[in-house]
Structures are given as C-alpha cells and as structure tokens.
C-alpha positions as CSV (number, residue, x, y, z in Angstrom):
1,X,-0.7,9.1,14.7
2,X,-2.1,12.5,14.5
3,X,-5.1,12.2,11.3
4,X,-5.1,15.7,10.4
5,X,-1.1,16.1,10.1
6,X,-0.5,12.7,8.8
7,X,-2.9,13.1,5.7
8,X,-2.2,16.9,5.2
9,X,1.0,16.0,4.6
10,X,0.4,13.0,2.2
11,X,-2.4,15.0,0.3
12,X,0.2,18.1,0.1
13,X,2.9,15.0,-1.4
14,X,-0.2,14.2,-3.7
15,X,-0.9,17.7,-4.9
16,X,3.3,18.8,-5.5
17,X,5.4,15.5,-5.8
18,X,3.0,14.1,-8.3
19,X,2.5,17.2,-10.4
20,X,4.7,15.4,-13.3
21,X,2.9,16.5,-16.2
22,X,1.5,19.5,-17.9
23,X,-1.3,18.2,-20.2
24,X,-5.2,17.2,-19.4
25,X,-5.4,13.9,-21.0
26,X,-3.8,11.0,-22.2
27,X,-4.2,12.4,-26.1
28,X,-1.7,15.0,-25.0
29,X,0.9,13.5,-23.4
30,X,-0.7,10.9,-21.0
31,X,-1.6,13.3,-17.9
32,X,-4.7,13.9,-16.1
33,X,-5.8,17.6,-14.3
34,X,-7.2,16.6,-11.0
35,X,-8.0,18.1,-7.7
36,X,-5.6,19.0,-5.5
37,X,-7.2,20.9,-2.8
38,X,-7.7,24.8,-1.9
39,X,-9.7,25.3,-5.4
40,X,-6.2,24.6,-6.9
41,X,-5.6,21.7,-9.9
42,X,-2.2,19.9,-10.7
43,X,-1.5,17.3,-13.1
44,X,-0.1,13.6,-12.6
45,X,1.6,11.7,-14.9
46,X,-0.4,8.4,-16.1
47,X,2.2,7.3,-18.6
48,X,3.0,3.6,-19.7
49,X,6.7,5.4,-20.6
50,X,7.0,7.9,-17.9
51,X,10.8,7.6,-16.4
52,X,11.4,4.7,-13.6
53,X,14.0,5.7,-11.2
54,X,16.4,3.3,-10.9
55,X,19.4,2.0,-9.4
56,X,22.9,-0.3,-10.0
57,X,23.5,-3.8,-9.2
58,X,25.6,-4.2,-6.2
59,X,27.4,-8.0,-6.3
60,X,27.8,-8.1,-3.1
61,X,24.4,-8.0,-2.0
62,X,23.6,-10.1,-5.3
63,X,26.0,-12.9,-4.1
64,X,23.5,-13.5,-1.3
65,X,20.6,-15.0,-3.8
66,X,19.6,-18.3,-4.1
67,X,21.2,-19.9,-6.8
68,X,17.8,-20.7,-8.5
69,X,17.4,-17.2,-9.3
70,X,20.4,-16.1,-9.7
71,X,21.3,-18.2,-12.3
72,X,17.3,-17.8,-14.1
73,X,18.6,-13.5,-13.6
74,X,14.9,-12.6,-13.4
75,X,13.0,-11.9,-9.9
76,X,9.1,-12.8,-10.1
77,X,7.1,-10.0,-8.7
78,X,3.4,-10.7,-7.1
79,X,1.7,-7.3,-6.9
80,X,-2.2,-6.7,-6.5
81,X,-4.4,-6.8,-9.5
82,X,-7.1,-4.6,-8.0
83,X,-6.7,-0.8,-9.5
84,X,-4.9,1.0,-6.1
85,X,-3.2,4.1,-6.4
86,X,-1.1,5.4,-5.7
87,X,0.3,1.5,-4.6
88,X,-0.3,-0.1,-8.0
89,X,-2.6,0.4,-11.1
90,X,-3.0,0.8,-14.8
91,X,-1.2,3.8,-16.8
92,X,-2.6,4.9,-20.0
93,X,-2.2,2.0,-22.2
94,X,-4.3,0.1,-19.6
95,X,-1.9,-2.6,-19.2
96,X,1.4,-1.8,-18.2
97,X,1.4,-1.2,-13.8
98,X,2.5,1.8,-12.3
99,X,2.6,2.7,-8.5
100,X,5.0,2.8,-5.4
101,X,4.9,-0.9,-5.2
102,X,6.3,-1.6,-8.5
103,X,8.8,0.7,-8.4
104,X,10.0,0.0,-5.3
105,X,10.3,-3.8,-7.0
106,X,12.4,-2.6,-9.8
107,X,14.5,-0.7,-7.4
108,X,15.1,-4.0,-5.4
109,X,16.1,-5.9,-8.6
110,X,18.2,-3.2,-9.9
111,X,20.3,-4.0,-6.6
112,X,19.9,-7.4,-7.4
113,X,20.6,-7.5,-10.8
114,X,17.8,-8.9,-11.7
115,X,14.9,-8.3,-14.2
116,X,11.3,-7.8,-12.8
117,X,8.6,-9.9,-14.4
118,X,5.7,-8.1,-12.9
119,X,2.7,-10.8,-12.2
120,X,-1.0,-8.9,-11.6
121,X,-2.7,-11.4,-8.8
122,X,-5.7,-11.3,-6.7
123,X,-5.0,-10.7,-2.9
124,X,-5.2,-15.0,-2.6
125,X,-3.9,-16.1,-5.0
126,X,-0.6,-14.0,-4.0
127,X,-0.5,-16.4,-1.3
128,X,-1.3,-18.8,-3.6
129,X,1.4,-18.4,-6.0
130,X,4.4,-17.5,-3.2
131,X,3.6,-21.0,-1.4
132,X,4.3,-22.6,-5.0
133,X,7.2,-20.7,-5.9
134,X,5.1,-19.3,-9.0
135,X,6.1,-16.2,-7.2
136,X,9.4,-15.6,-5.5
137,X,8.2,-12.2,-3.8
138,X,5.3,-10.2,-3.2
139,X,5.5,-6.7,-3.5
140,X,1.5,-5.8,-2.8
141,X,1.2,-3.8,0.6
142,X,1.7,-6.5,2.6
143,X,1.0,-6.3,6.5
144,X,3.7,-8.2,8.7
145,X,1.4,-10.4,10.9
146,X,2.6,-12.8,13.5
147,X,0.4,-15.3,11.7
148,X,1.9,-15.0,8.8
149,X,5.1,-15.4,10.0
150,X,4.3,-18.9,10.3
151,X,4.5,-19.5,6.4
152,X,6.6,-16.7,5.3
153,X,9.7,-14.2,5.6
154,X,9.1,-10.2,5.3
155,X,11.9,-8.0,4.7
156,X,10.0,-4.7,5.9
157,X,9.8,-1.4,3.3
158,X,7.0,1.0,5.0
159,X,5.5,2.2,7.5
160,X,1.6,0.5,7.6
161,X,-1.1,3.0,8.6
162,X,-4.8,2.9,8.1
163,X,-7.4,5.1,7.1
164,X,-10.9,6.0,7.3
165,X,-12.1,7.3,4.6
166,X,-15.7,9.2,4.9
167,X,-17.7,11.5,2.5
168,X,-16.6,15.2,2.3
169,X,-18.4,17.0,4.9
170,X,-19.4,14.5,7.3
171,X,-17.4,16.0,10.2
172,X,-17.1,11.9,11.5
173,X,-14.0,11.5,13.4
174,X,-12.9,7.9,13.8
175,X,-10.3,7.2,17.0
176,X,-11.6,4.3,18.6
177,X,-14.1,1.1,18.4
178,X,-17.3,3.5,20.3
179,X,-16.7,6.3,17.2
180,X,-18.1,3.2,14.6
181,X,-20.7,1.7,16.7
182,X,-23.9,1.1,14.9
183,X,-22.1,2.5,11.8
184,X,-21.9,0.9,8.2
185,X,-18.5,0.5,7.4
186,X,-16.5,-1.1,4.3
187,X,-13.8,-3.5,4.5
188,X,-11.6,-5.8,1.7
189,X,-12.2,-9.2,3.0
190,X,-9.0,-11.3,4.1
191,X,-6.8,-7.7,5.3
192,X,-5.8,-6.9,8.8
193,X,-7.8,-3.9,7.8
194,X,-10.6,-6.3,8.1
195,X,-9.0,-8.0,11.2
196,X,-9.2,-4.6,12.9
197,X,-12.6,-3.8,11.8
198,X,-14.1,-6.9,13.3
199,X,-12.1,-6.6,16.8
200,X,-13.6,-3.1,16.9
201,X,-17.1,-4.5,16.3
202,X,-17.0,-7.0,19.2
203,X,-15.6,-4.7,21.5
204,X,-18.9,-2.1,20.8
205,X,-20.8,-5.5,21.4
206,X,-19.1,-6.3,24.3
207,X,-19.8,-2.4,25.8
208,X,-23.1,-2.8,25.2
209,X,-23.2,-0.6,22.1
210,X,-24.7,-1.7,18.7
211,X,-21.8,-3.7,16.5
212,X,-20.2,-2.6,13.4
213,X,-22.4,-3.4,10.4
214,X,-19.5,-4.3,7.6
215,X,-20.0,-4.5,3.8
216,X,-17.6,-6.0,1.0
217,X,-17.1,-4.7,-2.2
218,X,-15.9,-6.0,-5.1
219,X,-14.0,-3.3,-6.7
220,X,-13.2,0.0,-5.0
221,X,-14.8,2.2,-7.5
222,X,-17.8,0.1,-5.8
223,X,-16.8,1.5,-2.7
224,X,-16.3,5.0,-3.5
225,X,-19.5,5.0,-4.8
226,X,-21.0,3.6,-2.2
227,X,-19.6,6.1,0.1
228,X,-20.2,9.3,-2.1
229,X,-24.0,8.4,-2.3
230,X,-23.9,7.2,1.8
231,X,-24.5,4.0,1.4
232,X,-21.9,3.4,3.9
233,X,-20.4,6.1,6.5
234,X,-17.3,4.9,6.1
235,X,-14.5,2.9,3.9
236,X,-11.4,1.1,6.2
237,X,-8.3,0.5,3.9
238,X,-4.4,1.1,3.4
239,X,-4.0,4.8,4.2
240,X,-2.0,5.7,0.8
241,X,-4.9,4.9,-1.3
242,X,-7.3,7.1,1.1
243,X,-4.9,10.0,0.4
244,X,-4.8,9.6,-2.7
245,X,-8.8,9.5,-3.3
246,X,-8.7,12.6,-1.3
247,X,-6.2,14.5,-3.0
248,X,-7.3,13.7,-6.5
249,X,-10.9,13.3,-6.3
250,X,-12.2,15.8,-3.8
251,X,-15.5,14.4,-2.7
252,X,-13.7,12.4,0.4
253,X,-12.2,13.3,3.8
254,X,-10.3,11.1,6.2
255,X,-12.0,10.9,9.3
256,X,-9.3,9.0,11.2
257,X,-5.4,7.3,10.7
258,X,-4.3,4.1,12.9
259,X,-1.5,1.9,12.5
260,X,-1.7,-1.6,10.6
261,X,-0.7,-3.4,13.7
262,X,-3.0,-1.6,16.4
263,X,-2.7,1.0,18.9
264,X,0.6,-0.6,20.6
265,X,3.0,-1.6,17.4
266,X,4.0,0.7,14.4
267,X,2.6,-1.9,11.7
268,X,4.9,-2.6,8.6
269,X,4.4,-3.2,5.2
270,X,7.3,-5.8,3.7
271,X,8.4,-7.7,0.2
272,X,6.9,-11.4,1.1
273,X,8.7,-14.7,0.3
274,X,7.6,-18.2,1.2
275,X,9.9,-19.5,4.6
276,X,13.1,-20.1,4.1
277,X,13.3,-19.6,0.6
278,X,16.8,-17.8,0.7
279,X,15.6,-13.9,-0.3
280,X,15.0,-12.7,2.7
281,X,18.3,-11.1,3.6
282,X,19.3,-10.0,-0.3
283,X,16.0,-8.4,-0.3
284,X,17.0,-6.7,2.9
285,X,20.2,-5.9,2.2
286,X,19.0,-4.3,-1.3
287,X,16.2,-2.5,0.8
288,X,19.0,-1.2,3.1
289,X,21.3,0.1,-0.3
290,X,18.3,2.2,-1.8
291,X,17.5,3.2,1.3
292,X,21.1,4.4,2.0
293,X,21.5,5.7,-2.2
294,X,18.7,7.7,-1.8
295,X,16.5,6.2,-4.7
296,X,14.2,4.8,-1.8
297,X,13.3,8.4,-0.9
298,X,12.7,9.6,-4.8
299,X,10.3,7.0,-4.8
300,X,8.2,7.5,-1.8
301,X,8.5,11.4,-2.8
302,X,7.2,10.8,-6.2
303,X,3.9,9.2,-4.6
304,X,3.4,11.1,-2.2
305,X,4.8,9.0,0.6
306,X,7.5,10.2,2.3
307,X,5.6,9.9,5.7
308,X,5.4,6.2,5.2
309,X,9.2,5.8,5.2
310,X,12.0,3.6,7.2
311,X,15.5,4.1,8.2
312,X,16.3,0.5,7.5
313,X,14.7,-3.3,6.3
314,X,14.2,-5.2,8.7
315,X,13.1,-9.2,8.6
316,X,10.6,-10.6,10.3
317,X,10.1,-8.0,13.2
318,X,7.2,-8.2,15.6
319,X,4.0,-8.2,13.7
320,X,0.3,-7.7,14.2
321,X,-0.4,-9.7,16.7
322,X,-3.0,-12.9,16.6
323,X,-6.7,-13.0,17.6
324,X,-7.0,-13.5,21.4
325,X,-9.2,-16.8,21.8
C-alpha cells in the first residue's frame, strides 16, 4: 500500500470527518482545536454525550445467537484499556469510551438486539477474559492470525495496516527490513506489530546488517515522547492511531504503511470470540447488515477511516501466517 496516499487520505478523514465541534475546550462544549495540517486547525468532538450512530434489531440475524445471550439480552464487549485514538479512548468525563471500535460494537448489538456492556481490559487479559467467557467478544483491533485461529473465531471488520510513525522532518522512509537496520524502533509487546518487527530484525541479521534494536513502552504518550525527543527513530503500531497522532498533533510523519499480515495477505482486523462459542456467524451476519445499511460507512467516516473498509465479514479467513521454525 502506497504510504503517502494511504495516510493523506486518513489525515484528510482526520482533519474534515472529525471536525464535529466548534469550541476549544471541554468547558465549552467538550471540543478540542487541534492541528490539522497546511497551518489550518479543526475541532473534534471529545464528548461523553456526543450522538452514537446507530442501527435496528434485525430478528433474523438475532435468531442466530446462542441462547445464553440471547436470553441474558446484553453482549459483553472486551475493548483495549490503553488510551488509542482514534480506536478507543476516554471522552471528557474521563470515563465513558469513545472510538471506532466501540461504536462499531454498538452497531453490532443494535443488529443484535442486544445491549453493550463495554469492559476496559489490558491486551492479555482480553484473551484472558474471552477464554473464560468473562467476555463474549472482543472488539479491540484485533489481528486475524493463523495462530490464533487455534483458540478462537474472527468475524473480520477492517482492513489491518501498519504504520511507522517517525518524528516530523526526519525524511526516514520505511519499505523493508534493510530501511530499520541498526535503528531503534518501538514496538507493544505481544502484537503482530511486534511479530513483524522481530522477523525484520533477523532478516538484517541474517544479511549481515546490524539488527533492529527494539524498545517497549508502557503507555504511548511514553512513546510519543520518546520519539519527539529521538530517543527512538521510529514507533511500529496499528496505522489508525499513527494517523491520528499525525493529524492532530503535528510533530509526527509516517515514514512507511504495510499490511498487518505481511507483504503477501491483506491483514484483517475482526470481533474475537472463544472457538465455537456460537457468535461467529450473528456477528457476521450483523457485520454484513451495517455494512449493507450504510451505518458501517458513517462510522469509519466519522474517524477518519474509510480507507480501512470491507465489502463484507468474513470468518476465519487466512490470517497472518505462523513463525517459520
């Protein structure tokens, strides 16, 4: 995927299809002024309240659910608990989560007719709570691996694509493992971002070239910081987030795009449930309604993702694919 058309076009989403509000701080009306390129500014709407786009309950598709939930008429949500935008963070009132993932969620359950409860986890103990049923489906930007297939179904939502995110100005240009060689580079422990960056490294080894030197962060304000003073040339995450630090923030460039999955498979992002629990198909089939209603799009629009979009769900398609050895 082309990097510069790719994030123009997200950081263009950023700057128009978030411009929600018309105030400069939460005290007048719970909007922030921020960056939005070309010396202009445009305003986003951090509400608790702001207006969720939603969607009816179909009974056919709701027919499909396990009788569990069904009959309990609420859907437990898993989402990150890390502050992510434009995926999912806090509005205002610090507390209640806003972002694509979430309302993509509710757009699910409205299908569904179901309630969300929204449940804030670390990236493990997602896992964690969808292997025992604590959670019946995360929502959390979610990579379809093949080795994850093995414990779970994935009913597929958006497109997966990567980003390196650099300081403003460093004219770095990331398209393959010889571009990070010797290079100090920031990763979230436990992604396929990670997965990637570590493949990467031992292929510069392998050429002779000096290996990736990789750092983990905590928190990502951590790792903006980090990269804004250069104590790392680079930061490897979920592309959507590095559009979104670009677009609002100013002080960061994307240096290079790559799918989730590698250079041969499109990766996918997907709503996660434990194997065989029964949702797999209704939360296909509910993808596939919004999808086909139109509410899907809204969405994606409203964060600045339409690039990221699919035509339809699909479950358990070919994923990234295991660690040779």
């Amino acid at each position: 995927m082309p990097a510069a058309r790719t994030t123009a076009a997200v950081a263009l989403g950023l700057a128009s299809a978030l411009a929600l509000g018309g105030c400069a701080n939460p005290s007048d009306g719970a909007t922030t002024e921020v960056a939005a390129g070309s010396g202009t500014r445009t305003t986003l709407d951090l509400s608790p309240d702001r207006k969720r786009i939603t969607t009816g309950k179909v009974e056919s598709i709701a027919a499909g659910l396990p009788e569990r939930i069904r009959r309990s008429g609420v859907l437990e949500v898993a989402t990150s608990s890390d502050s992510a935008p434009p995926l999912a963070f806090h509005a205002t009132d610090d507390k209640t989560v806003i972002g694509v993932e979430p309302d993509l969620a509710h757009l699910v359950a409205g299908v569904l007719g179901l309630r969300v409860h929204l449940n804030k986890a670390s990236w493990e103990n997602l896992f964690v709570g969808l292997d025992s049923a604590k959670y019946d489906v995360g929502f959390s930007n979610i990579t379809v691996t093949e080795e994850r297939k093995e414990k779970y179904d994935f009913a597929t939502y958006r497109k997966d694509n990567l980003a390196f995110l650099a300081k403003k100005g460093s004219g770095l240009k990331i398209g393959g493992p010889a571009d990070v060689a010797g290079r100090t580079v920031a990763v979230s422990s436990g992604t396929n971002q990670e997965k990637l960056l570590v493949e990467w490294s031992e292929a510069d080894r392998r050429a002779g070239r000096r290996p990736v030197d990789i750092r983990y962060y905590q928190k990502d304000s951590d790792t903006y910081l980090a990269l804004r003073s250069g104590r790392i040339d680079l930061y490897l995450g979920p592309h959507p987030t590095a559009a979104y630090q670009v677009a609002t923030a100013g002080q960061t460039e994307i240096a290079g795009t790559y799918s989730g999955a590698g250079a041969s498979l499109q990766g996918l992002i997907a709503a996660t449930t434990k194997k065989d629990s029964g949702l797999a198909e209704p939360l296909a089939a509910a993808l596939d309604e919004v999808i086909r209603n139109g509410t899907y799009a809204e969405v994606l629009k409203r964060w600045g993702l339409s690039d990221e979009a699919v035509t339809r769900s699909e479950i358990n398609p070919p994923g990234l694919p295991r660690t040779a050895g």
